[in-house]
C-alpha positions in Angstrom: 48.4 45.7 2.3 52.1 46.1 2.0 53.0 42.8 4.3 50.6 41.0 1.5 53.0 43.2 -1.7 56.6 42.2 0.0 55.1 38.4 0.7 54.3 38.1 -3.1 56.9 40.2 -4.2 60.0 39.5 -1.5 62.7 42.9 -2.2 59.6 45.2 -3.3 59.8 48.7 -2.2 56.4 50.0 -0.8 56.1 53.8 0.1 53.3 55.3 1.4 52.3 59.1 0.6 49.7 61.8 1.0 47.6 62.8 -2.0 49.8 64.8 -3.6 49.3 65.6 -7.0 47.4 62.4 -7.1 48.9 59.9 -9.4 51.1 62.1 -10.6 52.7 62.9 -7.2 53.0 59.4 -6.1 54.8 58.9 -9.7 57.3 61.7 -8.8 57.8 60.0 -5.5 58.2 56.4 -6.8 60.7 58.3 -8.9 62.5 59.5 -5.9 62.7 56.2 -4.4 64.7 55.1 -7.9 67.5 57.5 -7.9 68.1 57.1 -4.0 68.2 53.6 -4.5 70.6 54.4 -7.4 68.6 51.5 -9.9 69.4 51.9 -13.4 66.6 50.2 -14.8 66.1 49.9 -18.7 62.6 50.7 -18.7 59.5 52.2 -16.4 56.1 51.0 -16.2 54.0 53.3 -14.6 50.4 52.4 -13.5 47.9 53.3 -10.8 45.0 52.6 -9.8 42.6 54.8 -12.0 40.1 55.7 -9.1 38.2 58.8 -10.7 35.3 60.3 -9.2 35.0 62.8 -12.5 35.1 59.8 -15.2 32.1 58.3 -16.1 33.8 55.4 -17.5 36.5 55.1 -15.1 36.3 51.5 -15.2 36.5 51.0 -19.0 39.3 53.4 -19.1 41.6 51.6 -16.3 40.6 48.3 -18.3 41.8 49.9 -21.6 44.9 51.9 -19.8 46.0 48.7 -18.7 45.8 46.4 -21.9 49.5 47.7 -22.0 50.9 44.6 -19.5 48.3 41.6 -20.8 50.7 39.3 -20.8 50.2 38.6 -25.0 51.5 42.7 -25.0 54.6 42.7 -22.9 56.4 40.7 -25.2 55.6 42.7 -27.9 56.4 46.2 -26.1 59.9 44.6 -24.9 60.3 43.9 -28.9 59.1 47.3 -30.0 61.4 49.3 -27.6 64.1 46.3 -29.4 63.5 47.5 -32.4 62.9 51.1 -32.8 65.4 52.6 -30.8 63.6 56.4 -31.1 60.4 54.6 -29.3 60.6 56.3 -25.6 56.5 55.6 -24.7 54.4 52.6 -25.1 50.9 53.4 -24.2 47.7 52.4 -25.4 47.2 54.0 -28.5 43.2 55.2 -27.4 44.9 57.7 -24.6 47.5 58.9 -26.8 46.5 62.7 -26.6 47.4 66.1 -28.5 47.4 69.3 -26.3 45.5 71.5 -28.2 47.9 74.6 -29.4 48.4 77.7 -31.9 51.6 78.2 -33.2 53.7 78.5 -29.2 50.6 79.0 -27.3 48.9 76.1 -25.6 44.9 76.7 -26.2 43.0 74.6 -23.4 42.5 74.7 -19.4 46.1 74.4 -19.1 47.7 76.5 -21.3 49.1 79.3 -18.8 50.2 76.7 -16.3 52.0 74.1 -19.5 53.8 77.4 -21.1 54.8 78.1 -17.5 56.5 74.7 -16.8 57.6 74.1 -20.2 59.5 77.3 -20.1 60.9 76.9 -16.6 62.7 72.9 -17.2 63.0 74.3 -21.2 61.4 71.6 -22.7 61.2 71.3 -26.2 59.0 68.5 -27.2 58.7 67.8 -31.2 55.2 68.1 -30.9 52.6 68.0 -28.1 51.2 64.1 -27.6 50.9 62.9 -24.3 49.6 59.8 -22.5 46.2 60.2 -21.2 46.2 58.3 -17.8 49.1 58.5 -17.4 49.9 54.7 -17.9 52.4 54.0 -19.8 56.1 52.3 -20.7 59.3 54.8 -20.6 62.8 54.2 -21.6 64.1 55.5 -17.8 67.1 57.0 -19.4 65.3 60.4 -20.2 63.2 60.1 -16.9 65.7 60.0 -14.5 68.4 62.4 -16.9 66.1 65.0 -16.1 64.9 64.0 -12.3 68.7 64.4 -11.2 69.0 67.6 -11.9 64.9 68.6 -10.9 64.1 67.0 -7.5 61.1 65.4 -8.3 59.9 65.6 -4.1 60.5 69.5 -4.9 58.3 69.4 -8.2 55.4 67.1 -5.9 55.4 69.8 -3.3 53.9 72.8 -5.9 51.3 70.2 -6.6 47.6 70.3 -5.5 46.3 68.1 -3.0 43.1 66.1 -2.6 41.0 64.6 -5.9 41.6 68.0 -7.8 40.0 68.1 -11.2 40.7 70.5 -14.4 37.2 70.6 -15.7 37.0 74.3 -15.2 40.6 75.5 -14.6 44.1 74.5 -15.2 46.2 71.9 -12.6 50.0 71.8 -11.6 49.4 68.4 -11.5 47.6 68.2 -14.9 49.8 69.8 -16.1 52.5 67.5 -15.0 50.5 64.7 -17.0 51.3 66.5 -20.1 55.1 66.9 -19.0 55.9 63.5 -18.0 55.4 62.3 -21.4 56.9 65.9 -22.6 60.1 65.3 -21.0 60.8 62.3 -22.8 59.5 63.2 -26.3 62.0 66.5 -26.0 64.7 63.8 -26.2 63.9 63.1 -29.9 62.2 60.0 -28.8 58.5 59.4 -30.0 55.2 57.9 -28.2 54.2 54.3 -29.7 50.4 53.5 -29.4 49.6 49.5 -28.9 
């Protein structure tokens, strides 16, 4: 597979990493690979797969996720980041989430673990939206701000292993869903649905 990436994509970087923290750790290592190679990109596209055993629609969802690069939508996103300078997320409007919350209390599976982590990198979102899927556009400004100064290999290594789930209890790495868009929305920038 990667000799097939680097012959249609000559100067790609492939890794290749354990199920960490499932998309969500291979994010965080993709991430790693970035600030190593010291790349100052403008923007960050992050996509996966979207192989879920626990969806029922997994293959609607990865189809709607991904409406984000048709090629009649990236012009428009590279015009909307253009334009609104306060846009920091481009997703597909569907999967743009609220964590459910009272007042500073996060009520759903993964409350303890989100009050936790918000508390421990003192993020302070304007509110609590978050990409769904976990597919989305970034400005990489805010990304990699905070990723210097929190190794994101160190952040992969509290995270589960295997094809965990949160339909009963709360995730690390569910919770890291929540934070990746978190981190960027603390930096007074805003999530922009398409």
């Amino acid at each position: 597979m990667s000799g097939l990436l680097r012959k249609k994509f000559p100067g790609c970087f492939v890794i290749f990493t354990s199920n960490a923290g499932k998309d969500i750790g291979a994010k965080l290592a993709m991430l790693q690979l970035v600030l190593e190679l010291g790349i100052s990109p403008d923007y960050l596209l992050f996509l996966h797969d979207k192989k879920s055993l626990q969806a029922l629609k997994s293959a609607t969802w990865k189809n709607d996720l991904l409406t984000i690069i048709a090629p009649t939508e990236i012009e428009q996103v590279l015009q909307l980041f253009d334009r609104e300078k306060d846009c920091g997320i481009i997703a597909a409007k569907k999967y743009i989430l609220q964590e459910p919350a009272e007042g500073n209390s996060f009520t759903g599976k993964n409350g303890l673990l989100l009050k936790e982590l918000v508390d421990r990198y003192a993020l302070k979102p304007a509110g609590f939206s978050f990409v769904a899927g976990t597919m989305f556009w970034a400005r990489a400004t805010p990304l990699l701000q905070f990723f210097r100064s929190h190794h994101p290999l160190q952040i992969r290594k509290e995270m589960e292993t295997g094809n965990v789930i949160d339909n009963f209890s709360g995730t690390i790495t569910h919770s890291w869903e929540r934070l990746l868009s978190w981190i960027i929305t603390a930096q007074k920038l805003h999530i922009r649905g398409i």
